[in-house]
DRENPA-3360 file (N, C-alpha, C; in nm, 2 decimals, always signed):
BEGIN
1 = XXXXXXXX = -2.60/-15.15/+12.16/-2.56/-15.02/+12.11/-2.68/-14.92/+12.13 ~ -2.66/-14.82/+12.17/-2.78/-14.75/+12.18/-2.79/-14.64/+12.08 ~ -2.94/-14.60/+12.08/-2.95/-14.49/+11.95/-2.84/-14.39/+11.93 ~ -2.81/-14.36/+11.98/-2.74/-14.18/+11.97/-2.59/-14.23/+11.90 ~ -2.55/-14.35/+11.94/-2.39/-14.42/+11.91/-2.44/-14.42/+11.76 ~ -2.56/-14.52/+11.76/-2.56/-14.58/+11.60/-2.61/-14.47/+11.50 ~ -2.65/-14.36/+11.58/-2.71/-14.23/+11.51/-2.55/-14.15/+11.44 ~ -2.47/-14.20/+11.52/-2.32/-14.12/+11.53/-2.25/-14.17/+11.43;
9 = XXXXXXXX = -2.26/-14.32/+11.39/-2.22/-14.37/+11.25/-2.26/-14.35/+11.19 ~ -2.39/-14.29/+11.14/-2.46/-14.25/+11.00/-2.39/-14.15/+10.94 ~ -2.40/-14.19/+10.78/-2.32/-14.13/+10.69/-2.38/-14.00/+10.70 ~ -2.31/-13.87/+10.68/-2.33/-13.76/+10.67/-2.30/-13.69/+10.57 ~ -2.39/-13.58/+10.50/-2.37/-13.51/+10.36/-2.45/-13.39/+10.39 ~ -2.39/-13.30/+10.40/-2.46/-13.14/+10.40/-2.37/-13.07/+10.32 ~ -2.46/-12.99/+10.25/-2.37/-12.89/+10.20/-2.39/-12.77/+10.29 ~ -2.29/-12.70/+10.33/-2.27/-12.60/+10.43/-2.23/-12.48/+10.35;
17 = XXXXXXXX = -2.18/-12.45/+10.22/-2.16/-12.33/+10.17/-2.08/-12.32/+10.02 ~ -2.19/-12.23/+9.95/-2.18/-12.22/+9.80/-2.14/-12.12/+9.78 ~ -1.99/-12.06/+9.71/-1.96/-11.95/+9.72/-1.91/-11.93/+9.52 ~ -1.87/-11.84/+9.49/-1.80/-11.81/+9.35/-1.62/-11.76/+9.43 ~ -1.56/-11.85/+9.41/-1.42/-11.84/+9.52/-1.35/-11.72/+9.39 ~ -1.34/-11.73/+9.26/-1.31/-11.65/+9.14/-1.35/-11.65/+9.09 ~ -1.37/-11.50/+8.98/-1.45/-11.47/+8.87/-1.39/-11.39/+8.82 ~ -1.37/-11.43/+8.67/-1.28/-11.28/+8.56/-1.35/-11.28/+8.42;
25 = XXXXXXXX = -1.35/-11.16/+8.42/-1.38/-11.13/+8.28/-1.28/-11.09/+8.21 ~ -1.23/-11.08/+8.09/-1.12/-11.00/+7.99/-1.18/-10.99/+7.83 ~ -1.21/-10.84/+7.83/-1.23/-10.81/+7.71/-1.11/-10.72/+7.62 ~ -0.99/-10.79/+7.63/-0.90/-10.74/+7.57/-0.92/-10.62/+7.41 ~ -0.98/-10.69/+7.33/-1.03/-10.58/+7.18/-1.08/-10.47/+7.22 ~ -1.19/-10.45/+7.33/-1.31/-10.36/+7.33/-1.25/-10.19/+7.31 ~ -1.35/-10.11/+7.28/-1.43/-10.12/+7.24/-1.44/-10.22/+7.04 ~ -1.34/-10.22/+7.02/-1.34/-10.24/+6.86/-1.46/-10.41/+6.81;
33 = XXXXXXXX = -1.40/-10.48/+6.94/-1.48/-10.63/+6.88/-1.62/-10.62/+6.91 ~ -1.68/-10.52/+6.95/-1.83/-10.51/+6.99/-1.90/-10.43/+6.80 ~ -1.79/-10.42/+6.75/-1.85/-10.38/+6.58/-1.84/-10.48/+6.51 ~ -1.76/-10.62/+6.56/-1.75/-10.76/+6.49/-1.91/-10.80/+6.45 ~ -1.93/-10.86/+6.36/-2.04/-10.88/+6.36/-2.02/-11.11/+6.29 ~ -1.91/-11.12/+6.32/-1.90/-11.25/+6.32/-1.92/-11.34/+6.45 ~ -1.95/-11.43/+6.39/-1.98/-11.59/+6.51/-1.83/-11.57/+6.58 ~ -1.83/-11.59/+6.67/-1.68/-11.66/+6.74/-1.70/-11.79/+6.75;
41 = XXXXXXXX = -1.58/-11.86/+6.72/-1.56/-11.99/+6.79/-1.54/-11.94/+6.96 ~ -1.57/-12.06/+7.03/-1.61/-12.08/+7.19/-1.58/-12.19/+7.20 ~ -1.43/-12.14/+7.29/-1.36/-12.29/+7.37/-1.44/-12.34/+7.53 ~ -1.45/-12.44/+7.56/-1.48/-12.41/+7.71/-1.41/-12.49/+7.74 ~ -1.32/-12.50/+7.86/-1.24/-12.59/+7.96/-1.29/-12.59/+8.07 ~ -1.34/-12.73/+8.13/-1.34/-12.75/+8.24/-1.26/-12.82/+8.34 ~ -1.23/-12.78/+8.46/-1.17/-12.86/+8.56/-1.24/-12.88/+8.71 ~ -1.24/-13.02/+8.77/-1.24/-13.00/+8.93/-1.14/-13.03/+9.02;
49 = XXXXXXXX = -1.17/-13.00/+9.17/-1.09/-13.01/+9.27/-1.14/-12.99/+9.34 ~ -1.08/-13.10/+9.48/-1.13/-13.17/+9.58/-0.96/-13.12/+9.70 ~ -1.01/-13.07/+9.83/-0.91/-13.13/+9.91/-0.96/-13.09/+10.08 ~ -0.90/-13.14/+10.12/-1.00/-13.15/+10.27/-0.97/-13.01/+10.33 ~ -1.02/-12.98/+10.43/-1.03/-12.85/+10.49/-1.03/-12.87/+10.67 ~ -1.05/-12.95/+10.70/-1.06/-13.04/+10.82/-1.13/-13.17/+10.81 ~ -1.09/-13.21/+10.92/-1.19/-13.32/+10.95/-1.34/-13.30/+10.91 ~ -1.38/-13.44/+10.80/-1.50/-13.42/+10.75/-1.59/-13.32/+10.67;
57 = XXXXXXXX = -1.45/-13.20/+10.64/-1.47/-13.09/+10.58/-1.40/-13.09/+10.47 ~ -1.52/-13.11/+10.34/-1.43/-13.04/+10.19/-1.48/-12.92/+10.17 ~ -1.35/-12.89/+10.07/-1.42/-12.77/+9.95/-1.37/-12.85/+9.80 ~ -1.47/-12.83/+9.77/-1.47/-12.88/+9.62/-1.53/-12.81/+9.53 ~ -1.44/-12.76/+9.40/-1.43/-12.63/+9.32/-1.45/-12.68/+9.19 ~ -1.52/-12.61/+9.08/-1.55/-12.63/+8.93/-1.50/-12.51/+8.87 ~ -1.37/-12.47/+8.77/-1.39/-12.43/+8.69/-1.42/-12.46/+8.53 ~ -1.45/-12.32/+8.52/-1.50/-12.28/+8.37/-1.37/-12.20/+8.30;
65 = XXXXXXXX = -1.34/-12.22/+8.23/-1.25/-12.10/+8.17/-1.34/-12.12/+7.96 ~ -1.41/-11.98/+7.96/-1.46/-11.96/+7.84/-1.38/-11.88/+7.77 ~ -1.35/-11.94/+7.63/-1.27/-11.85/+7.55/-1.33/-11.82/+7.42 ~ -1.38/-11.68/+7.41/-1.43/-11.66/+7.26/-1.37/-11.60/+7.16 ~ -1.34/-11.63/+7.03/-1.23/-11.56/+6.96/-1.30/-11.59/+6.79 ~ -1.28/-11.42/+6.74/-1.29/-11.42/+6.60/-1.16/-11.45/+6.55 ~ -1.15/-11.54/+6.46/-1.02/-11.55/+6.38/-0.93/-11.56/+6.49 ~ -0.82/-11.45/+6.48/-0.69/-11.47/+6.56/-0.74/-11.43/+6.70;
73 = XXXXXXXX = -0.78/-11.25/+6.71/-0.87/-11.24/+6.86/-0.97/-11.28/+6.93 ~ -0.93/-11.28/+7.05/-1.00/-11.29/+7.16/-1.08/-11.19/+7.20 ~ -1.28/-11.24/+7.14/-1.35/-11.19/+7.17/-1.37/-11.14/+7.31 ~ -1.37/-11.24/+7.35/-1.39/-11.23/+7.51/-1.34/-11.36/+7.61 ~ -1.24/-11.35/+7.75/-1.23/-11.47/+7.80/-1.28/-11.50/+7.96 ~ -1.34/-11.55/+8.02/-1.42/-11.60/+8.14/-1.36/-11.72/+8.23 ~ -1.35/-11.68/+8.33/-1.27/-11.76/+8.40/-1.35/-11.79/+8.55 ~ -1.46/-11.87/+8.60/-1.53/-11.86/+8.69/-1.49/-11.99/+8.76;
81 = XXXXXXXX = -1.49/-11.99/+8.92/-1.42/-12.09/+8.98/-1.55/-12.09/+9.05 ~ -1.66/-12.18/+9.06/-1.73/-12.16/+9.22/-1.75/-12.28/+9.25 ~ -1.72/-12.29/+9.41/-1.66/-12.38/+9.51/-1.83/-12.41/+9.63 ~ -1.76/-12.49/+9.68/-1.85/-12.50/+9.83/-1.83/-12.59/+9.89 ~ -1.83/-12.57/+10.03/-1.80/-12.59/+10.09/-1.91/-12.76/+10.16 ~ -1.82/-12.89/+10.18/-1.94/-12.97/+10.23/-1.87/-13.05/+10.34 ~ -2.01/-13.12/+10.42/-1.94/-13.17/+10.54/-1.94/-13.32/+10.51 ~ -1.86/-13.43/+10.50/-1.89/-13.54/+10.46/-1.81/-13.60/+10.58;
89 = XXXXXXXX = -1.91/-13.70/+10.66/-1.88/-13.79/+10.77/-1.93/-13.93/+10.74 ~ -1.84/-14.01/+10.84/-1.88/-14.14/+10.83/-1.93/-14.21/+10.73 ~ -1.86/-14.21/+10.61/-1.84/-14.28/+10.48/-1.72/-14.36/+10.44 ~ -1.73/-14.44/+10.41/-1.64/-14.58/+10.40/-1.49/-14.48/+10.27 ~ -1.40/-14.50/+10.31/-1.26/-14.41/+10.22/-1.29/-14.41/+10.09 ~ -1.36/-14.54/+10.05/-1.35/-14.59/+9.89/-1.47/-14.51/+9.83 ~ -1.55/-14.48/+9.89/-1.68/-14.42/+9.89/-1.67/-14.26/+9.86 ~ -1.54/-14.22/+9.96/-1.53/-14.04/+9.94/-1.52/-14.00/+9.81;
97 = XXXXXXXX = -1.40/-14.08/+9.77/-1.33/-14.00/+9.64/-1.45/-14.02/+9.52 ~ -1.53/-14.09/+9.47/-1.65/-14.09/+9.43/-1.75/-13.95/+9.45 ~ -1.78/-13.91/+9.56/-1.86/-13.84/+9.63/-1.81/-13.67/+9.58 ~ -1.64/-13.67/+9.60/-1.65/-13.56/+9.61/-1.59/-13.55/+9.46 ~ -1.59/-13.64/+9.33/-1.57/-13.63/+9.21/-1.70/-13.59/+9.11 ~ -1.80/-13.68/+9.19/-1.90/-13.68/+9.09/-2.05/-13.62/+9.20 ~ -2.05/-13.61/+9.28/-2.17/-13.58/+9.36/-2.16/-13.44/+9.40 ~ -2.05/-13.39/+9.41/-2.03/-13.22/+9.47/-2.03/-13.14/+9.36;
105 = XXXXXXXX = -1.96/-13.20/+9.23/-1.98/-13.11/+9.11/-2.12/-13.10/+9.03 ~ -2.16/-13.27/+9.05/-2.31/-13.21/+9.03/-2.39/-13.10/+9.05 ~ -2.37/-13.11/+9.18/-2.46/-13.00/+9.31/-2.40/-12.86/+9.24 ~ -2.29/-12.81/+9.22/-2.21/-12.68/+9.20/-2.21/-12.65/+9.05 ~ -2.25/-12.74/+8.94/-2.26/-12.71/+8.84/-2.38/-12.58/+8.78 ~ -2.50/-12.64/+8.82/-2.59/-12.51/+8.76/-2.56/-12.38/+8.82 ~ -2.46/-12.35/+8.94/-2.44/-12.25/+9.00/-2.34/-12.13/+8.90 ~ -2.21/-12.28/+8.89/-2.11/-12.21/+8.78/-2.16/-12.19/+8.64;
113 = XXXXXXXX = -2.30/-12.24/+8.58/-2.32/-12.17/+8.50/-2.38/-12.10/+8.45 ~ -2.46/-12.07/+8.59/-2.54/-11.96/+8.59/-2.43/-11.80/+8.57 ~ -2.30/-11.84/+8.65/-2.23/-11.75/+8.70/-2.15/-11.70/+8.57 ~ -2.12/-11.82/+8.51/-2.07/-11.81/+8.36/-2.18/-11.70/+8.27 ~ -2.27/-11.76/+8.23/-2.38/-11.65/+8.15/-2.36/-11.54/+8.17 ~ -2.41/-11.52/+8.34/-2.48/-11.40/+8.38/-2.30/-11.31/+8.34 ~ -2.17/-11.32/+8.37/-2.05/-11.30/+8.36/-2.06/-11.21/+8.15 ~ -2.09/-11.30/+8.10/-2.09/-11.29/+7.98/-2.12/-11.20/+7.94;
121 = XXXXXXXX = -2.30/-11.21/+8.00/-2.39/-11.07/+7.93/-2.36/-10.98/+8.01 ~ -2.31/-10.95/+8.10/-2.25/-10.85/+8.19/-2.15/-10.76/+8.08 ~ -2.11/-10.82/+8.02/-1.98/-10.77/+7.96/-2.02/-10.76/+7.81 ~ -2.18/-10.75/+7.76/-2.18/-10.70/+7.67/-2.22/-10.81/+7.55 ~ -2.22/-10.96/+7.59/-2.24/-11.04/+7.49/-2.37/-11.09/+7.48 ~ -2.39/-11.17/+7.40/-2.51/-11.34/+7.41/-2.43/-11.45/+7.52 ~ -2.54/-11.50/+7.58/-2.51/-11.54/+7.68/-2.48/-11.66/+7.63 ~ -2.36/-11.71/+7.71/-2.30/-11.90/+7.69/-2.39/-11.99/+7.75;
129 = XXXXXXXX = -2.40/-12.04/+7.72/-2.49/-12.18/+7.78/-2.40/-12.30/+7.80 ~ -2.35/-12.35/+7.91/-2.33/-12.47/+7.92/-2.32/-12.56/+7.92 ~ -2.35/-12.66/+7.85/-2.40/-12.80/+7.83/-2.39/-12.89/+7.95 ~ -2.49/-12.97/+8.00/-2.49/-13.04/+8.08/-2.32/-13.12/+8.08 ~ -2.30/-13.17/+8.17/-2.20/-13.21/+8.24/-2.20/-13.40/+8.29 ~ -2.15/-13.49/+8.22/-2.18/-13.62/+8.30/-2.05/-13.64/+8.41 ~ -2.06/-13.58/+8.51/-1.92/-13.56/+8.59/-1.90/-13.72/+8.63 ~ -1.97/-13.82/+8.62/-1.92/-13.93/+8.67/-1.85/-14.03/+8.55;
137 = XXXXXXXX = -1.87/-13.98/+8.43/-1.83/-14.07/+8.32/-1.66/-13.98/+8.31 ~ -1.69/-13.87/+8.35/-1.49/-13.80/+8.39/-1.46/-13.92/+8.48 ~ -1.51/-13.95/+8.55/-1.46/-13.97/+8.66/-1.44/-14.10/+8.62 ~ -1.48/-14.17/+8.59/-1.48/-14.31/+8.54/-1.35/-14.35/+8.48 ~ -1.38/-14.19/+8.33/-1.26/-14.21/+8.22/-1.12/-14.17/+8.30 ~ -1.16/-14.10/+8.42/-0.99/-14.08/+8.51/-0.97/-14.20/+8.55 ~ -1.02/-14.25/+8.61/-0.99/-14.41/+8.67/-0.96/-14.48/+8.60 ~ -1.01/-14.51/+8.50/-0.96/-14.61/+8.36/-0.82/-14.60/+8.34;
145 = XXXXXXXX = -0.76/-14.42/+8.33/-0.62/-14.38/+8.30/-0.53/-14.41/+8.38 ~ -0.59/-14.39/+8.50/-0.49/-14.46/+8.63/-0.45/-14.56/+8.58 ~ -0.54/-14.65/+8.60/-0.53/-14.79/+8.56/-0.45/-14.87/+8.50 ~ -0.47/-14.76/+8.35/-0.39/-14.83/+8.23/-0.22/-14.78/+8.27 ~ -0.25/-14.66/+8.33/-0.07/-14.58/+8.31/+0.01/-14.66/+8.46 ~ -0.09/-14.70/+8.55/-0.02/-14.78/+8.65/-0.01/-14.96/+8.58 ~ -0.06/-15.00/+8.51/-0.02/-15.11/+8.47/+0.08/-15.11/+8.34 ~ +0.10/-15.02/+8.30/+0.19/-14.97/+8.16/+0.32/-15.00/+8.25;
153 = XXXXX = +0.41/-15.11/+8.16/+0.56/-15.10/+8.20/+0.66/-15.00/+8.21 ~ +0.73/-15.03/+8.26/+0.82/-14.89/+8.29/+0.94/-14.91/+8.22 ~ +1.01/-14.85/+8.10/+1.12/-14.85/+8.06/+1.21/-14.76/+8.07 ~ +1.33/-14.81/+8.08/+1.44/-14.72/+8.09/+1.54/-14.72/+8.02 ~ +1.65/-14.63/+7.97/+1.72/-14.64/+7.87/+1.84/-14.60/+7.96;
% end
């Protein structure tokens, strides 16, 4: 086998492009809840997603969706999606879904929450801070679910 063949099987990981695919602010109250002078409670929901784009090409996306609310209103709600784009070759199948669960959200995390803050104080607040993220123990606890709901019997009435 000569170099260039065996060079051709080497696993490949670039990230090729970091983008914010969506970004929303909604300050439904304003001007009135900028005279609140109470704490909000602060929901944060996160989600990812993975799907190919071509051959050897993902995009893999992290949202944030921040919800802050005195009492009944909604202080302020944040909704930031940012994505990027990676080239992932010559990696064994069992290997990908791994990669692009726990290895791409890593990489795109401090981006979305940078994008999250900066979003915030834009709009007039204290900035959110996001707490680190163990995206592989999601990933774990997804797998576990599989697991158990595909070995769960199936009843019918």
């Amino acid at each position: 086998m000569t170099a260039a063949v065996e060079e051709n099987n080497q696993p490949i990981f670039n990230l090729d492009k970091i983008y914010v695919k969506d970004i929303s602010l909604e300050i439904p109250h304003a001007p009135k809840i900028f005279l609140s002078r109470d704490n909000p409670q602060v929901d944060i929901q996160l989600h990812t997603q993975a799907g190919s784009i071509e051959e050897g090409q993902f995009e893999v996306m992290v949202k944030a969706t921040v919800t802050a609310r005195i009492g009944e209103k909604v202080m302020f709600l944040v909704e930031v999606e940012q994505a990027g784009i990676f080239q992932i070759r010559n990696v064994p199948a069992d290997e990908l879904e791994p990669i692009l669960a726990v290895m791409c959200p890593n990489i795109l995390f401090p981006y979305l929450r940078e994008a999250v803050s900066d979003v915030v104080v834009r709009g007039g607040f204290a900035p959110v801070l996001l707490n680190p993220i163990n995206f592989d123990a999601i990933y774990q606890q997804q797998k576990q679910q599989q697991l158990a709901q595909a070995a769960a019997p199936v009843t019918t009435h």
